[in-house]
MDAnalysis code that builds the backbone (N, CA, C; Angstrom):
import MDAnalysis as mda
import numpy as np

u = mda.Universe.empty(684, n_residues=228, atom_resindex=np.repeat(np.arange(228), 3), trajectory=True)
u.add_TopologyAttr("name", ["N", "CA", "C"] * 228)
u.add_TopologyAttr("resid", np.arange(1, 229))
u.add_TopologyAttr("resname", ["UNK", "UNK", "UNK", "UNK", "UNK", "UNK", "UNK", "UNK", "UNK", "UNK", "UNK", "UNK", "UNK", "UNK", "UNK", "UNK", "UNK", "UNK", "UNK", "UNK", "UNK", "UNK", "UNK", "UNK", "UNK", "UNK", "UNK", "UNK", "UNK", "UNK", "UNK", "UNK", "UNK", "UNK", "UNK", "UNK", "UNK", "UNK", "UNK", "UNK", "UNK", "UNK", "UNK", "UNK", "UNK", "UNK", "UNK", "UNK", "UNK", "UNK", "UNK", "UNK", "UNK", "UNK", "UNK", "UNK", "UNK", "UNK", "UNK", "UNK", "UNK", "UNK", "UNK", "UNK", "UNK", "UNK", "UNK", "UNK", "UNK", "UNK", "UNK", "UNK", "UNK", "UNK", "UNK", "UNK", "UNK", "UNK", "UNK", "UNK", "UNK", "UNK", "UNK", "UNK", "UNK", "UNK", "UNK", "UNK", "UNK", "UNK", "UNK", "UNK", "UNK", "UNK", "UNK", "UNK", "UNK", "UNK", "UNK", "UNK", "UNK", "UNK", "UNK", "UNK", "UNK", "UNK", "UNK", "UNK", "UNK", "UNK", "UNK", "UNK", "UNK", "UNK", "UNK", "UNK", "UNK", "UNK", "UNK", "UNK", "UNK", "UNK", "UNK", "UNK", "UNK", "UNK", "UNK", "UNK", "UNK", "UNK", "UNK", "UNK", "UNK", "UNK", "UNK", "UNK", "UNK", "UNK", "UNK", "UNK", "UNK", "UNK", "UNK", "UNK", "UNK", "UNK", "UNK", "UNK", "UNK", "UNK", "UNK", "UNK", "UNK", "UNK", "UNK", "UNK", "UNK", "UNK", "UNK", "UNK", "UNK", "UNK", "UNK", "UNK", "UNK", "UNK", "UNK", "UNK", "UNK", "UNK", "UNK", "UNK", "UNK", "UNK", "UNK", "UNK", "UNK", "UNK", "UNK", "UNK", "UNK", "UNK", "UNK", "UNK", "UNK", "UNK", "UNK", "UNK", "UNK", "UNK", "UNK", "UNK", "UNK", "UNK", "UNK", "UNK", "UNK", "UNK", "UNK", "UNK", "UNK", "UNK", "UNK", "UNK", "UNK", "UNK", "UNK", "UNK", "UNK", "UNK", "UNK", "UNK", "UNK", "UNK", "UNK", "UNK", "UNK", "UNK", "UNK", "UNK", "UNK", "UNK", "UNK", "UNK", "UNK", "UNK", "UNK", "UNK"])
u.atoms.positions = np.array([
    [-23.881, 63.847, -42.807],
    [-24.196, 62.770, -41.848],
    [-25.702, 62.739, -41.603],
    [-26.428, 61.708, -41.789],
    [-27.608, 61.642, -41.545],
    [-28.220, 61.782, -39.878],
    [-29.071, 62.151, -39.834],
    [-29.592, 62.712, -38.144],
    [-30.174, 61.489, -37.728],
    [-29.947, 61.057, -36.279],
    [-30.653, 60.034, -35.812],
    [-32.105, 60.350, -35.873],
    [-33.186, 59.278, -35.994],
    [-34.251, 59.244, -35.973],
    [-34.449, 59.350, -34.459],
    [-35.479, 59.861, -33.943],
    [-36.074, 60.379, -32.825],
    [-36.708, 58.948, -32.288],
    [-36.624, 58.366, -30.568],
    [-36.706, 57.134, -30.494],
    [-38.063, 57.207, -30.136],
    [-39.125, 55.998, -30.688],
    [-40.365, 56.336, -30.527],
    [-41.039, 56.687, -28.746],
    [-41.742, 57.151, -28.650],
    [-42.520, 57.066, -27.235],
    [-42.845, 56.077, -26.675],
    [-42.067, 55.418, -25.666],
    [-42.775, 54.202, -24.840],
    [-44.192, 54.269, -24.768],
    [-44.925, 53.309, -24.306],
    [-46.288, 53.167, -24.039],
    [-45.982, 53.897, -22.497],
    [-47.461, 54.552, -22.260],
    [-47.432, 55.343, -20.976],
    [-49.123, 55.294, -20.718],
    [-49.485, 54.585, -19.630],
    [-50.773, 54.619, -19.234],
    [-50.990, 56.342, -17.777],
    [-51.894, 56.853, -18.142],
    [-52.185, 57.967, -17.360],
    [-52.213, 57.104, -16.228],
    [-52.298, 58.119, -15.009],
    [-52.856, 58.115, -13.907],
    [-54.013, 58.275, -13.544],
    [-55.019, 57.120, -12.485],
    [-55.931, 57.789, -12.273],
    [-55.901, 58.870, -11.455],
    [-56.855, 60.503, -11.895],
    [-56.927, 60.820, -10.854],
    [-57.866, 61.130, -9.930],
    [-57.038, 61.446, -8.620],
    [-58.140, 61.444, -7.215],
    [-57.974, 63.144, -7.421],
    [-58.893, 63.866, -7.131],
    [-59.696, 64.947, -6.520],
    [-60.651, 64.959, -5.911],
    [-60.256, 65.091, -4.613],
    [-61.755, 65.234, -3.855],
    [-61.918, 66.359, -3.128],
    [-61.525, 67.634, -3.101],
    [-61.537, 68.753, -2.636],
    [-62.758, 69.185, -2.574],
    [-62.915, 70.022, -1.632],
    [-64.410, 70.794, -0.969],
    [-65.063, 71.135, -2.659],
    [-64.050, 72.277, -2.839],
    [-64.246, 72.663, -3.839],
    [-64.654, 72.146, -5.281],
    [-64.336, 70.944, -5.798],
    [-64.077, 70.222, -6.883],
    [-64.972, 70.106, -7.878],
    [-66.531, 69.881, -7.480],
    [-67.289, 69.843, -7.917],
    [-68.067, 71.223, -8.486],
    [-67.714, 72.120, -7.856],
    [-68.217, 73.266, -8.975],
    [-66.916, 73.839, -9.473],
    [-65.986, 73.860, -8.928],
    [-64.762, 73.828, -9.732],
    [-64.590, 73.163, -11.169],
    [-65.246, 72.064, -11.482],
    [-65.038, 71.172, -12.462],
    [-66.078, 72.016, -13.576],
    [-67.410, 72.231, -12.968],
    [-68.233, 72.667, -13.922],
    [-67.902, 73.757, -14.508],
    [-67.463, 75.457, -13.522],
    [-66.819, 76.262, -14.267],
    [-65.723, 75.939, -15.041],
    [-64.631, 75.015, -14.935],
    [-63.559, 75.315, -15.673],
    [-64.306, 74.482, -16.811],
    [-64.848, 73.397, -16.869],
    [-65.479, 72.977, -18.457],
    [-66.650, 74.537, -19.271],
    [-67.377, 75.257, -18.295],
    [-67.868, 75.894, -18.793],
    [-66.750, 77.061, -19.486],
    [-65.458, 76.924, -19.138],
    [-64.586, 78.352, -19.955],
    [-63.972, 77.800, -20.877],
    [-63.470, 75.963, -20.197],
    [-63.093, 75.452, -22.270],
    [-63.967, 75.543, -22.976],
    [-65.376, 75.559, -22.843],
    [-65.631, 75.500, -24.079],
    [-66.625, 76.704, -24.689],
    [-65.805, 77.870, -23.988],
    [-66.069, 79.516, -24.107],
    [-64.067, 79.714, -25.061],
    [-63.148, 79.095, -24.432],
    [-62.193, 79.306, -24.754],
    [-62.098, 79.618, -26.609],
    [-61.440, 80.663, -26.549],
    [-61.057, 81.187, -28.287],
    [-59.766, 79.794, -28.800],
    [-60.458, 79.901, -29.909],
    [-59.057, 78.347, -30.836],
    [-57.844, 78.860, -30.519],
    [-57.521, 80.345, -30.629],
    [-55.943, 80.537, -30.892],
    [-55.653, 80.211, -29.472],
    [-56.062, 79.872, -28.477],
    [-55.498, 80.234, -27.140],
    [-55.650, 78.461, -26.951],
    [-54.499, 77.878, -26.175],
    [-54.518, 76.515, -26.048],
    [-53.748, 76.231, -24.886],
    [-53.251, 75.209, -24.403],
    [-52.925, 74.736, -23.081],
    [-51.718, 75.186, -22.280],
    [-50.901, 75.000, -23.604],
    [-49.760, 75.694, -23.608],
    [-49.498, 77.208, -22.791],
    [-50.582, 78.080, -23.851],
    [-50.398, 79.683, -23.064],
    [-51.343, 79.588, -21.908],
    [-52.175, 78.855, -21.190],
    [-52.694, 78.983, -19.954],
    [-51.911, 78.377, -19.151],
    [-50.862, 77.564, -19.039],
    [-49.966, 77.129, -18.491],
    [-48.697, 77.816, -18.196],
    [-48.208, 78.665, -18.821],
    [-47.535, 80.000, -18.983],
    [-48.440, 81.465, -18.159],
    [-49.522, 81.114, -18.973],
    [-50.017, 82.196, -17.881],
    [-50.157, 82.119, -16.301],
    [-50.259, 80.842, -15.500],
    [-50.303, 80.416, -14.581],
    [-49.255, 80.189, -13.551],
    [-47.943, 80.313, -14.577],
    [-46.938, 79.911, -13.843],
    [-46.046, 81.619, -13.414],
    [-46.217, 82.266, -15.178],
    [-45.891, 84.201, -14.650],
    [-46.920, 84.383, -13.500],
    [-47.642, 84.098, -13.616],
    [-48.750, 84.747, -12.336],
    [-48.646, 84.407, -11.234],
    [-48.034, 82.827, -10.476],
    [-47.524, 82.879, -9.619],
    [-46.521, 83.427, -9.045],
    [-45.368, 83.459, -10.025],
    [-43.886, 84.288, -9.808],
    [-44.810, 85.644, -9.509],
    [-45.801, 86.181, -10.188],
    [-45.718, 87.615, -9.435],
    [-46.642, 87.759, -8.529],
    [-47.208, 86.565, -8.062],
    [-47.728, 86.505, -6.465],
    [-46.800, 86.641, -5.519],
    [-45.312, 85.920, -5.967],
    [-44.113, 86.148, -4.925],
    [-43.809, 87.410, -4.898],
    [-43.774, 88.380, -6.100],
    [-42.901, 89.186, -6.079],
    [-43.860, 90.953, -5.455],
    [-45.571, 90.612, -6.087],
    [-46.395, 91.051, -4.624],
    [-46.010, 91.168, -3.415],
    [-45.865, 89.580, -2.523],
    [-45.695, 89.737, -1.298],
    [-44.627, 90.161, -1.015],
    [-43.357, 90.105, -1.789],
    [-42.366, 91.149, -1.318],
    [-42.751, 92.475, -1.474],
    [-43.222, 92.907, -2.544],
    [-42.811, 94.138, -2.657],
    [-44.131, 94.869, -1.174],
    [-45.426, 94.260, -0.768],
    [-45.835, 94.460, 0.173],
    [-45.405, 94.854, 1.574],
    [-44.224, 94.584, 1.300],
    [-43.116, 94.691, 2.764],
    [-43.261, 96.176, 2.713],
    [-43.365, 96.572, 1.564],
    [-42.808, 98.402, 1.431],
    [-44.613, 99.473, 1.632],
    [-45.855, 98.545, 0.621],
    [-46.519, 98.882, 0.807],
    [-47.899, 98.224, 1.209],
    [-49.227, 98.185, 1.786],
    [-49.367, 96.925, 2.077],
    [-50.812, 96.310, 0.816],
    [-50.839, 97.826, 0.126],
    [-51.695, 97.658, -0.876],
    [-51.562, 96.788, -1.910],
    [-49.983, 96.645, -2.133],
    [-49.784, 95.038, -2.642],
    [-50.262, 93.927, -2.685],
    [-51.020, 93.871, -1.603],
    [-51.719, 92.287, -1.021],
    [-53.289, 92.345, -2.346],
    [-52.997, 93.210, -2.436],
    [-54.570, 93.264, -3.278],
    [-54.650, 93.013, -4.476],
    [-53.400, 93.455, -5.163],
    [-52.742, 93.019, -6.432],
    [-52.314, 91.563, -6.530],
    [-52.151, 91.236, -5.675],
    [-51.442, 89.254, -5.055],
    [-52.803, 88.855, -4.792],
    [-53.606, 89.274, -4.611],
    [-55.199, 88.493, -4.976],
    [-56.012, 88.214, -6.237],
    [-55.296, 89.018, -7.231],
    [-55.512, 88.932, -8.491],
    [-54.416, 87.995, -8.887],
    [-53.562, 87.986, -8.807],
    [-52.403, 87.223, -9.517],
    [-53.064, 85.661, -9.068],
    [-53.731, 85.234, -7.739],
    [-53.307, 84.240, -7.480],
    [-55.183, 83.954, -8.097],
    [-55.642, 84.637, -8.420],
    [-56.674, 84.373, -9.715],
    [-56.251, 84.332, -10.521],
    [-55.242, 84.661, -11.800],
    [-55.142, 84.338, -12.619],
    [-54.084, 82.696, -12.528],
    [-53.574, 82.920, -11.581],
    [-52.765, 81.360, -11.351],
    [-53.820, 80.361, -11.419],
    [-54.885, 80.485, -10.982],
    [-56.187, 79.246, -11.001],
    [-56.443, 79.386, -12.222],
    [-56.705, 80.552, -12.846],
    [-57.250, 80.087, -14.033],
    [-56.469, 79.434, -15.082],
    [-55.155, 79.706, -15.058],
    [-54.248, 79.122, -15.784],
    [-53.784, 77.622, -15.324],
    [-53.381, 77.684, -14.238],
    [-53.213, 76.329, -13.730],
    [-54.316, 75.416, -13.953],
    [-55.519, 75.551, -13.523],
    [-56.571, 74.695, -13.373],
    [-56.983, 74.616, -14.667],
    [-56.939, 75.590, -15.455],
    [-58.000, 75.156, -16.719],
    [-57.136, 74.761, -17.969],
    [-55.202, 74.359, -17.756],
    [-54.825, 74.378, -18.987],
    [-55.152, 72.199, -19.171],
    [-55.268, 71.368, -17.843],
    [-55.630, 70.527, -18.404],
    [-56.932, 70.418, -18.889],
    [-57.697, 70.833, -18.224],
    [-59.039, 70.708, -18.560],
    [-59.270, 70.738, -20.381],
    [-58.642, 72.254, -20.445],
    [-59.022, 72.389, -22.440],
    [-58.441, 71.770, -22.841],
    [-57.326, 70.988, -22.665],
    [-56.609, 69.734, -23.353],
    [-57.223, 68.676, -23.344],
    [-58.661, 68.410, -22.169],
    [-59.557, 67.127, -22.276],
    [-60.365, 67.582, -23.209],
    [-60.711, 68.562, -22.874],
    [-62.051, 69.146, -23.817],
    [-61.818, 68.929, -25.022],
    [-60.898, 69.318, -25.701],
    [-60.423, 69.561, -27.134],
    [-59.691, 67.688, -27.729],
    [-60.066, 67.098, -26.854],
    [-59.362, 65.795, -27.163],
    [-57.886, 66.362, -27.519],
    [-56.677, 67.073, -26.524],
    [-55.308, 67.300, -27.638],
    [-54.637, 66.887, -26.354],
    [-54.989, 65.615, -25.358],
    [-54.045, 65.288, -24.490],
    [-52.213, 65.358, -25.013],
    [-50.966, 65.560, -23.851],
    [-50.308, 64.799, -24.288],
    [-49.637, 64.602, -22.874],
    [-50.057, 63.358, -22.318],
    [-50.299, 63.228, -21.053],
    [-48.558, 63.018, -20.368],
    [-47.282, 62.646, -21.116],
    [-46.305, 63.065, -20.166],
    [-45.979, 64.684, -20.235],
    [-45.874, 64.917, -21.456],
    [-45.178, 66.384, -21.754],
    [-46.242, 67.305, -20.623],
    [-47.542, 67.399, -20.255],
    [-48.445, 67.861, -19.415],
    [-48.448, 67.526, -18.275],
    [-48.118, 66.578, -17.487],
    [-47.876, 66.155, -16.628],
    [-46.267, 66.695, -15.944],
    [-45.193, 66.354, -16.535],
    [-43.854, 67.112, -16.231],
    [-43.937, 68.418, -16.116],
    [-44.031, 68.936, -17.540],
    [-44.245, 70.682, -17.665],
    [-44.645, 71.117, -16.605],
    [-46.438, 70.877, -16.011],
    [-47.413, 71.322, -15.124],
    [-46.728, 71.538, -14.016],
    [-46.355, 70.521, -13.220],
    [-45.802, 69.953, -11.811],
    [-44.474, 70.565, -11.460],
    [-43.084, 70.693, -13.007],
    [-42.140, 71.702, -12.606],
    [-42.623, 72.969, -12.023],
    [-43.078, 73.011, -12.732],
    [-43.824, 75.073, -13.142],
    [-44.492, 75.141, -11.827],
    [-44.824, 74.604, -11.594],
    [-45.542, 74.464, -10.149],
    [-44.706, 74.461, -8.858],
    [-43.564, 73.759, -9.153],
    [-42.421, 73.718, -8.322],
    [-41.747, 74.570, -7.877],
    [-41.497, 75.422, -8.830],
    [-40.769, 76.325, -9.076],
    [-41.733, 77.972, -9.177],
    [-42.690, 77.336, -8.576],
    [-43.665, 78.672, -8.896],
    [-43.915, 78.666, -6.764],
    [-43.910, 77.779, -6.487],
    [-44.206, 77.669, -4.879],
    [-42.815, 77.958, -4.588],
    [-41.682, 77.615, -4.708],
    [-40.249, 78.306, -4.257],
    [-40.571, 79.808, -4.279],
    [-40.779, 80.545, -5.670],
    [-40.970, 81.989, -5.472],
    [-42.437, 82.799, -4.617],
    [-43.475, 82.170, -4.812],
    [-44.461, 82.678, -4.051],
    [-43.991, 82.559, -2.654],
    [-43.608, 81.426, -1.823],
    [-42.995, 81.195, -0.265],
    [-41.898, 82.104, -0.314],
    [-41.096, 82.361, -0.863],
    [-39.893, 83.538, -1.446],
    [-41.023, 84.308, -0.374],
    [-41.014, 85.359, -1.755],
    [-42.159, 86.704, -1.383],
    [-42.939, 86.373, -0.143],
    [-43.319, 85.746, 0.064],
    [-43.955, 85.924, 1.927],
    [-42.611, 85.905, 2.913],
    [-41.958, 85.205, 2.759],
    [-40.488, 85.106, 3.508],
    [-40.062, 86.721, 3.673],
    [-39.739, 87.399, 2.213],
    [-39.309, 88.736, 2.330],
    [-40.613, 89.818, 2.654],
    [-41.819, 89.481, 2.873],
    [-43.180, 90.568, 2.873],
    [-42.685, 90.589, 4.382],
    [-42.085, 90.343, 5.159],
    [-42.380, 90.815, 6.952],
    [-43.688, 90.276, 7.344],
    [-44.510, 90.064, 6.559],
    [-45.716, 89.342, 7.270],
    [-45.414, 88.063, 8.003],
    [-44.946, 86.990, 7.407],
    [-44.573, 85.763, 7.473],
    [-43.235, 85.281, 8.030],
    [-42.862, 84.710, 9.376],
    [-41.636, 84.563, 9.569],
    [-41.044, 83.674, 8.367],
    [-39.663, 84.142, 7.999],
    [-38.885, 82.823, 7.150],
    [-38.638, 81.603, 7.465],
    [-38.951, 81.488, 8.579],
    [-38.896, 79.878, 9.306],
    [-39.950, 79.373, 8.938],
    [-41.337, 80.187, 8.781],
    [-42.620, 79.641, 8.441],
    [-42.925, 79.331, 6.940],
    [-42.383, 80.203, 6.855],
    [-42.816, 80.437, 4.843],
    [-41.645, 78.697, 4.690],
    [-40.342, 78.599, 5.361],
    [-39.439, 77.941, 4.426],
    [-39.928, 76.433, 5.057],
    [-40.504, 76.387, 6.529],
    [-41.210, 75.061, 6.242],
    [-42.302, 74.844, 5.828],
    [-43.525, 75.767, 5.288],
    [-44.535, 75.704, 4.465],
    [-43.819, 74.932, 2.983],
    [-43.106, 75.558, 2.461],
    [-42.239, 75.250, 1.331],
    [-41.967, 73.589, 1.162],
    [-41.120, 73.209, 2.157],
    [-40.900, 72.149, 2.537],
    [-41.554, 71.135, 2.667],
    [-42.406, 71.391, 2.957],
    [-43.759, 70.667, 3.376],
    [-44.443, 70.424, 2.168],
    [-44.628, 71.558, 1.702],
    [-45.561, 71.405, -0.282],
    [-44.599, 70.582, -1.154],
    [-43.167, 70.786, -0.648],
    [-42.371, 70.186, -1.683],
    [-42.464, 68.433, -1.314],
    [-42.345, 67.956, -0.211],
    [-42.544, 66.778, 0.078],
    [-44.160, 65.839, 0.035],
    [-45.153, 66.917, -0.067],
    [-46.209, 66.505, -0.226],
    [-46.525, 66.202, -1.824],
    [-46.086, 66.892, -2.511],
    [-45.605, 66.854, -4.028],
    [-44.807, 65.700, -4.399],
    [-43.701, 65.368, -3.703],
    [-42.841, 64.034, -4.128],
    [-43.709, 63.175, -3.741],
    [-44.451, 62.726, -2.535],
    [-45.202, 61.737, -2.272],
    [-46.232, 61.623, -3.209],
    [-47.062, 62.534, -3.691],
    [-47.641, 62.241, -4.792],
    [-47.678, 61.944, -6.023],
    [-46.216, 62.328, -6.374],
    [-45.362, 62.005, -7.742],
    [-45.032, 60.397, -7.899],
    [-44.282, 59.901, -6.535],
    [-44.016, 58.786, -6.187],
    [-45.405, 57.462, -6.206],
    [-46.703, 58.074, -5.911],
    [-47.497, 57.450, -5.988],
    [-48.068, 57.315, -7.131],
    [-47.611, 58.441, -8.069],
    [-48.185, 58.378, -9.558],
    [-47.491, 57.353, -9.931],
    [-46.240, 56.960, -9.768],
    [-45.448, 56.506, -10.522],
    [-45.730, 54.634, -9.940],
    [-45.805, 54.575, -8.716],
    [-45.860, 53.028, -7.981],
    [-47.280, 52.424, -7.639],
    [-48.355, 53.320, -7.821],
    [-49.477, 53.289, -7.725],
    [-50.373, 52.912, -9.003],
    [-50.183, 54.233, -9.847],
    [-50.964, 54.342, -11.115],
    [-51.757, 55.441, -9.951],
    [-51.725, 55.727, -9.427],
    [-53.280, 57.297, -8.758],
    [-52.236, 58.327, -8.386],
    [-53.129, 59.544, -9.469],
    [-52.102, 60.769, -8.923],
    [-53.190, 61.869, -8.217],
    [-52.837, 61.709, -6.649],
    [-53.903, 62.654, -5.907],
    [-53.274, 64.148, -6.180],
    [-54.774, 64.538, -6.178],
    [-55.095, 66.259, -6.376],
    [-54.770, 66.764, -5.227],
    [-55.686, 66.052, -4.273],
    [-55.943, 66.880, -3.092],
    [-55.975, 65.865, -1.838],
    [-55.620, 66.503, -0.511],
    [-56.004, 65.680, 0.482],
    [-56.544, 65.926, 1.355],
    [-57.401, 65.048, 2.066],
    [-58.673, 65.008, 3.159],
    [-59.578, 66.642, 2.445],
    [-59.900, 66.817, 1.252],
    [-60.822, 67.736, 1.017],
    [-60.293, 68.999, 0.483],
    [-58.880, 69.120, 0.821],
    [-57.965, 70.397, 0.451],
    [-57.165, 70.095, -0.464],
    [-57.348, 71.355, -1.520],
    [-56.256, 71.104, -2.677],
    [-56.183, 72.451, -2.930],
    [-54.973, 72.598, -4.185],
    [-54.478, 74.008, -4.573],
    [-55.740, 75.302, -4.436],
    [-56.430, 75.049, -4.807],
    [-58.106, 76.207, -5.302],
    [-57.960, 76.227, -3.657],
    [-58.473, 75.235, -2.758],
    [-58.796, 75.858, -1.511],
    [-57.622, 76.483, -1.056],
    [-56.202, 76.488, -1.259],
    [-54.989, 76.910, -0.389],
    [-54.907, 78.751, -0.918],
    [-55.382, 78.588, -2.250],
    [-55.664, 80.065, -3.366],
    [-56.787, 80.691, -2.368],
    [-58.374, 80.022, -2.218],
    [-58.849, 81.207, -1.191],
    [-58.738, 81.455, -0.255],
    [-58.108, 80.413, 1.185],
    [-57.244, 81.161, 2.263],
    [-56.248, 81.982, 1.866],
    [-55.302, 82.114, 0.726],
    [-54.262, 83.174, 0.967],
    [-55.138, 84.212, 0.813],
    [-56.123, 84.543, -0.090],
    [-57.119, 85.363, -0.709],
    [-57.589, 86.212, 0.471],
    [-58.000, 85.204, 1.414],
    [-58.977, 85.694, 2.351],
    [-57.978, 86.432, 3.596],
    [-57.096, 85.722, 3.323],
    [-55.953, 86.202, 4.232],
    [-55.035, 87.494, 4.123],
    [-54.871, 87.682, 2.525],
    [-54.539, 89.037, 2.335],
    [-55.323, 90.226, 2.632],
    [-56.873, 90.023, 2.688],
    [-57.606, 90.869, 3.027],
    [-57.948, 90.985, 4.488],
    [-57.539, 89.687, 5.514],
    [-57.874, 90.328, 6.827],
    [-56.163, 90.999, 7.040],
    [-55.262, 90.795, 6.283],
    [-53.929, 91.325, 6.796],
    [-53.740, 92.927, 6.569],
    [-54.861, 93.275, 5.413],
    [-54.908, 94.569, 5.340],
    [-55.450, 95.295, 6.863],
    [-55.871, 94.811, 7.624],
    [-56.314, 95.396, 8.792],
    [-55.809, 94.623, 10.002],
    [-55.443, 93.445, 9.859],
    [-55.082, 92.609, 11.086],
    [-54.115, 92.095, 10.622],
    [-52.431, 92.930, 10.431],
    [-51.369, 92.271, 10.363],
    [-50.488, 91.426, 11.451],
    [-51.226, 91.640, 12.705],
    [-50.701, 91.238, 13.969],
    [-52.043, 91.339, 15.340],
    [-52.149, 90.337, 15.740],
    [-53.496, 89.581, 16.117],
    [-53.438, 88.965, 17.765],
    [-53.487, 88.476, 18.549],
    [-53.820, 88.134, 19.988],
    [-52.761, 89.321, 20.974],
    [-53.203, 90.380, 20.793],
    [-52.917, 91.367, 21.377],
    [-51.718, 92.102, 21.007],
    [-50.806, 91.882, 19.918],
    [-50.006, 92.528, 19.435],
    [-48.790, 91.583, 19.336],
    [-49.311, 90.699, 19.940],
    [-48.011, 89.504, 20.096],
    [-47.497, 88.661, 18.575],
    [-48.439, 88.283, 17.694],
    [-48.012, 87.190, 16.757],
    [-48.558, 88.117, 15.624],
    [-47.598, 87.589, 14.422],
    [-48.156, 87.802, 12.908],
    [-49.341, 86.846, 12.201],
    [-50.450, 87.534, 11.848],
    [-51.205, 86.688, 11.544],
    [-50.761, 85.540, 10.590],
    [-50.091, 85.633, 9.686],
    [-49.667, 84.522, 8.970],
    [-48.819, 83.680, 9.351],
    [-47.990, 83.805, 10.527],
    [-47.224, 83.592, 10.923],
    [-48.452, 82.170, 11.939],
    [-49.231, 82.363, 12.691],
    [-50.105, 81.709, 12.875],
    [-50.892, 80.505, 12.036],
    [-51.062, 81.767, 11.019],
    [-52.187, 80.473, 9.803],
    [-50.910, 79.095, 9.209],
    [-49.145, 80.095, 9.051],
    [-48.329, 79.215, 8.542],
    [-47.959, 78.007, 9.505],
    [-48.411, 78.476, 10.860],
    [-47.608, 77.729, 11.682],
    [-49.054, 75.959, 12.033],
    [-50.346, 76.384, 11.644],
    [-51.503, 75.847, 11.615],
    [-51.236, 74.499, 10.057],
    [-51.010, 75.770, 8.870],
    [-50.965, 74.562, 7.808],
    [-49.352, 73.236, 8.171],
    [-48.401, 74.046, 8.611],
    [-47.316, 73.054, 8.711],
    [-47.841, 71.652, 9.683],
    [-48.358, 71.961, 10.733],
    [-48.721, 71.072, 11.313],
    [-50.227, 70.265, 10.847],
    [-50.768, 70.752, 9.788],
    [-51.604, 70.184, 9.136],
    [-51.128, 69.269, 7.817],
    [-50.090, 69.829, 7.281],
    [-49.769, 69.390, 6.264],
    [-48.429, 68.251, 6.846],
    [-47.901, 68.181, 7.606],
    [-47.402, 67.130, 8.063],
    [-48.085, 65.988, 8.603],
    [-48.976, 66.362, 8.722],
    [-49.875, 65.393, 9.320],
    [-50.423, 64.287, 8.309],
    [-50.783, 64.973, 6.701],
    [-50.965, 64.650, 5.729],
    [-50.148, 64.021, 4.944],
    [-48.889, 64.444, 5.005],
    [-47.622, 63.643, 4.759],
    [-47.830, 62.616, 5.335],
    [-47.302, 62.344, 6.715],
    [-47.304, 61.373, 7.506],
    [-48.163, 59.918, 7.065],
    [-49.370, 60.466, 7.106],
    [-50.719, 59.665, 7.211],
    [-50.521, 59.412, 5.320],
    [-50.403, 59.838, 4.546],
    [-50.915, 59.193, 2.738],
    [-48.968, 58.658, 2.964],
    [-48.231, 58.709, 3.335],
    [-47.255, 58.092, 3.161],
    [-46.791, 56.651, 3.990],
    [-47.395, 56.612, 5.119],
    [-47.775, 55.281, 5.753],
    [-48.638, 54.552, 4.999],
    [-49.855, 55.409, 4.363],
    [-50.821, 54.402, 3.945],
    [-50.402, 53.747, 2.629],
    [-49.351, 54.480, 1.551],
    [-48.823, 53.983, 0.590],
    [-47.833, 52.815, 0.967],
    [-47.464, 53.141, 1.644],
    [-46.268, 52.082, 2.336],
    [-46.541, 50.738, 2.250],
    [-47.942, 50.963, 3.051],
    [-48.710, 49.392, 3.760],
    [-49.195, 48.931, 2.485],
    [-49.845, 49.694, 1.647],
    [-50.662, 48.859, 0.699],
    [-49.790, 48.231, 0.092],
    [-48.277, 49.026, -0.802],
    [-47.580, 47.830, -1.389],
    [-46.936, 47.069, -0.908],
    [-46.600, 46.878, 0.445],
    [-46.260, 46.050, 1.222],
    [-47.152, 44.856, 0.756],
    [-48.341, 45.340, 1.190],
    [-49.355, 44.147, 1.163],
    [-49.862, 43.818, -0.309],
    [-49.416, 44.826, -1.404],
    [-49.645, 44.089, -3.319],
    [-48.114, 43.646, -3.380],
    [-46.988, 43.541, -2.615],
    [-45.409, 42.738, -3.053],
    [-45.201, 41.782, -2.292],
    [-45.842, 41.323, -2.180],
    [-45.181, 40.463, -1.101],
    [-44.364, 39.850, -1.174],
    [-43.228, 38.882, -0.139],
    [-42.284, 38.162, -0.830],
    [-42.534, 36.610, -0.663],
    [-42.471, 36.281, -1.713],
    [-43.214, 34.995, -1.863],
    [-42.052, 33.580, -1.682],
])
């Protein structure tokens, strides 16, 4: 029996994208300065893999931190190698002209998905972080994620980041945060967990952000559909 032929690829126009993070701008220059340090055998593929193991064992850090707290220091490295993998596997795919802008786009964003379930995991089980906090942090990334997916898709613009914050800046607060937790695991007189604080700060920041880019998507196609 002859094999069906494979059905060609629809036409697919990218997204523009928005990044405007604090960070972005020297962010952009190092990661072009390592594509094009990057060795041939190594390509988008294995920095994308590398980025996504390295988050899973940022989760599995902050658990195992529950037991010791020197863990946190090892989960500062992991969540360096998650940037470098995450951030730089599109980049060498521009560099190298070897886009393949759905298969990179899906891949990226699962892996990502599924890489923030297990990192919020591991803070949930580290005792640092109440599970109420870690699981609406979670919640919150996960819905801030659909809204941006949704806008890739009804828009044509797929935002990076919002009001100035994106993944790289959320990487050096945990960063900075594992290192004041090595000494300040519990903070306004013995009463609260420090993360438990910073988690309870981003939820109400990051809802806020929801709120506000999901009204504003609303209105605009309201106002590009109209009914005529």
């Amino acid at each position: 029996m002859a094999s069906k032929s494979l059905r060609p690829p629809r036409s697919f126009q990218p997204a523009t994208r928005i990044q405007e993070s604090a960070a972005a701008s020297a962010e952009r220059r190092i990661l072009l300065w390592l594509a094009s340090r990057m060795p041939s055998r190594v390509n988008s593929d294995h920095l994308t893999a590398l980025g996504f193991v390295a988050q899973i064992l940022t989760g599995v850090t902050y658990a195992l931190a529950r037991f010791d707290r020197r863990w946190l220091l090892l989960a500062i490295a992991f969540l360096g190698l998650n940037w470098f993998g995450d951030s730089l596997d599109g980049t060498l795919a521009r560099f190298r002209n070897q886009q393949r802008p759905r298969y990179g786009f899906y891949v990226d964003h699962i892996l990502d998905s599924i890489g923030s379930v297990a990192l919020m995991g591991g803070l949930a089980i580290s005792g640092y972080m109440s599970p109420a906090i870690a699981i609406g942090l979670l919640v919150l990334f996960l819905l801030l994620s659909i809204q941006s997916y949704l806008a890739t898709y009804a828009l044509g613009e797929f935002r990076m980041s919002f009001w100035n914050f994106g993944p790289t800046e959320l990487r050096i607060l945990l960063a900075v945060g594992n290192l004041a937790l090595l000494r300040f695991p519990i903070v306004l007189h013995g009463r609260y967990r420090l993360f438990d604080i910073g988690g309870a700060v981003g939820i109400i920041g990051m809802s806020t952000m929801f709120l506000f880019f999901t009204g504003k998507n609303i209105a605009r196609l309201y106002r590009e559909e109209p009914i005529v």
